[in-house]
N, C-alpha and C positions, 0 to 999 in steps of 0.2 A: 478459632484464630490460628493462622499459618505458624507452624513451627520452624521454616525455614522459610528462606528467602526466594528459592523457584519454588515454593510450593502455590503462590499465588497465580501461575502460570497453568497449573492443572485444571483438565478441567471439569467442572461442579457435575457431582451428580447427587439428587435427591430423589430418595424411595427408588432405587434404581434406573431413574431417567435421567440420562445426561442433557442438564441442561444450555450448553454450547448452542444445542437448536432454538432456544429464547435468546440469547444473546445475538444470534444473528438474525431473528425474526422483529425484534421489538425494535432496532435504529428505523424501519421503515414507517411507524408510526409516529415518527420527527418529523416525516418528510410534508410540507405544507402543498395543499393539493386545492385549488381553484372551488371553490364555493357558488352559489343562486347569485350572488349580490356582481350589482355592476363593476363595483370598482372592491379591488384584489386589496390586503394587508399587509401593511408591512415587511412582514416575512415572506407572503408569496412575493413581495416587487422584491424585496432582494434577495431572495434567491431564484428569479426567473433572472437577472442583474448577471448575480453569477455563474449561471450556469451556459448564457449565452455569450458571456466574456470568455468563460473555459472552453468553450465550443469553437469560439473564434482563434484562441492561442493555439490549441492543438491540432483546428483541422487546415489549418493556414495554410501551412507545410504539403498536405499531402494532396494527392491528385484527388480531380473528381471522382475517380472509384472506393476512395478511402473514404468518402465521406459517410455510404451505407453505415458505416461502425457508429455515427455518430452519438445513436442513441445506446448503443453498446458498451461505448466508453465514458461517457456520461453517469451511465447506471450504473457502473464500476465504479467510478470514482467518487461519488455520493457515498456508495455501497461500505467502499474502504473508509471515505473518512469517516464517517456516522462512527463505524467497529471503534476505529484507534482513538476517536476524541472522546465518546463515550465511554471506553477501557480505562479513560484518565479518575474517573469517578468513584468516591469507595463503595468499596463492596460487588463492585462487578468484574467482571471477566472480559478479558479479549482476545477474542477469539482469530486474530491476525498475530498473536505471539503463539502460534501452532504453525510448524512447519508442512506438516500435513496439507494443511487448509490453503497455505498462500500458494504450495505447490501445486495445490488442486487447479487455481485459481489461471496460473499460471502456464502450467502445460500445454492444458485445451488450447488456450489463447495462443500462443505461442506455436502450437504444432497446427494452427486452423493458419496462421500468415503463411509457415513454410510451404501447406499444402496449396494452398492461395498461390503462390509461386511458381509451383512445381508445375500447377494446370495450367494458367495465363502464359507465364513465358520462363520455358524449363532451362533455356540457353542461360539466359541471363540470371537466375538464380543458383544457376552450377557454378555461371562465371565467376559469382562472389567467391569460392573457396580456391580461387587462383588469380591474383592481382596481373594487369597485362605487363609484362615485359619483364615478368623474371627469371631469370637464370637455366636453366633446362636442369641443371645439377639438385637444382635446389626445390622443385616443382614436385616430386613426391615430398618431400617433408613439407613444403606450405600445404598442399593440402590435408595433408593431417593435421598440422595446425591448425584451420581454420575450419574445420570438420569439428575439431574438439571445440573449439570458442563456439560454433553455432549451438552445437547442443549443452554447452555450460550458460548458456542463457538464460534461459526458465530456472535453472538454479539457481544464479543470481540476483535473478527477480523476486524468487522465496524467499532465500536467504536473507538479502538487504531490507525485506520487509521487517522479516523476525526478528534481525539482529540489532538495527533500529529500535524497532518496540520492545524487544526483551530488555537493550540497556538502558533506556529511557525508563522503563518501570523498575528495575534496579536501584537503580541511580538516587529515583524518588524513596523509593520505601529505605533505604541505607543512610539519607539525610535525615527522613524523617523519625529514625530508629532514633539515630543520631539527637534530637532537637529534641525529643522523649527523657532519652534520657538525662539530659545535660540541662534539665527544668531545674531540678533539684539542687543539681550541684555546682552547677552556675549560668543562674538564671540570664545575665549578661550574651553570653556566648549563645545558649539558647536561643534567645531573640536572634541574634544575627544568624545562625541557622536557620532560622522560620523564616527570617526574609527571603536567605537562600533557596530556600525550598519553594518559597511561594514564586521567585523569579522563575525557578526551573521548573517550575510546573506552566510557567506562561511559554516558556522553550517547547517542551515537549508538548505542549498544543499545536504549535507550531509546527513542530517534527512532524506529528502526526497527520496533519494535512498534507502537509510537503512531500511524506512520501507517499499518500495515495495518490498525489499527480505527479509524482517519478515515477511510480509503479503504470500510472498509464499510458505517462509520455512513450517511457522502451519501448510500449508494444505498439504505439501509434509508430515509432521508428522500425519497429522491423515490419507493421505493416507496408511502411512505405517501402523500402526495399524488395518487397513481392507484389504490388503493382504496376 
């Protein structure tokens, strides 16, 4: 049993195997996958439903060459919500509350649009870090600003993952410390804490989808600005 509060966040290892590699292996045996029989179930119809709805939203936007990603960004965003809505369950891990990971996640993705840019059209991806029609005084300092915001990107991308699911699992386990202890000594208050808990537990479901498709939308957006 966790003696602190980020101690839940570590991650597991048994007989000297970290297990972080089952937690990111086992959400893909969720994933419902097309059967012998004529007609699909349930779950396959609503999630072939959703996933060509999410297909439609995100690649709307972007040009016909942005669409190769499509099964890219798809796999991602299944990949991520499976981690964070599964992470909500006791006794597991999630492995999206590791900076490491979202970073990893992040980077490639991130340094593959800029490089995607830099080959297609190098003018118009340099243009970005200098808006037309400013100042001549002021054209070395934008572009160092906008040098920094490019590469503070994929950080933010990490960052907003983790800091989302770290507080969101905080959050829970500090209510439900809370509604523990407060059984005993007034069982009244308790209950309205477990309510509490149990609402904010239908929130951070929520969060945790919402930001596996923010986390994909950004890069669907900076893909678009390198095609």
């Amino acid at each position: 049993m966790p003696v602190g509060f980020f101690e839940q966040f570590m991650s597991p290892v048994y007989l000297g195997i970290p297990l972080i590699a089952v937690a990111i292996v086992v959400p893909w045996f969720f994933v419902a996958t097309p059967g012998p029989r004529w007609l699909n179930s349930r779950l396959l119809t609503l999630q072939s439903w959703f996933i060509s709805r999410f297909n439609y939203q995100l690649l709307m936007p972007l040009k016909m060459g942005g669409h190769k990603w499509a099964v890219l960004f798809t796999t991602l965003m299944l990949f991520l919500m499976s981690l964070n809505v599964l992470g909500l369950l006791p006794y597991t891990f999630t492995p999206t509350t590791q900076l490491s990971m979202n970073l990893g996640l992040a980077v490639p993705l991130w340094l593959t649009t800029v490089l995607i840019g830099m080959r297609n059209q190098p003018t118009e991806s340099l243009g970005h870090l200098l808006p037309e029609g400013t100042p001549t005084l002021l054209i070395p300092v934008l572009i160092i600003i906008e040098t920094i915001s490019l590469f503070i990107r994929p950080l933010a991308l990490g960052v907003r993952l983790t800091a989302n699911l770290t507080a969101g699992h905080l959050l829970i386990q500090l209510i439900a410390t809370a509604a523990f202890v407060l059984t005993t000594i007034m069982p009244t208050v308790a209950i309205l804490t477990s309510v509490v808990l149990f609402l904010l537990t239908l929130l951070e479901v929520a969060v945790a989808m919402i930001q596996a498709y923010v986390f994909v939308l950004l890069l669907s957006l900076y893909l678009q600005e390198n095609i």
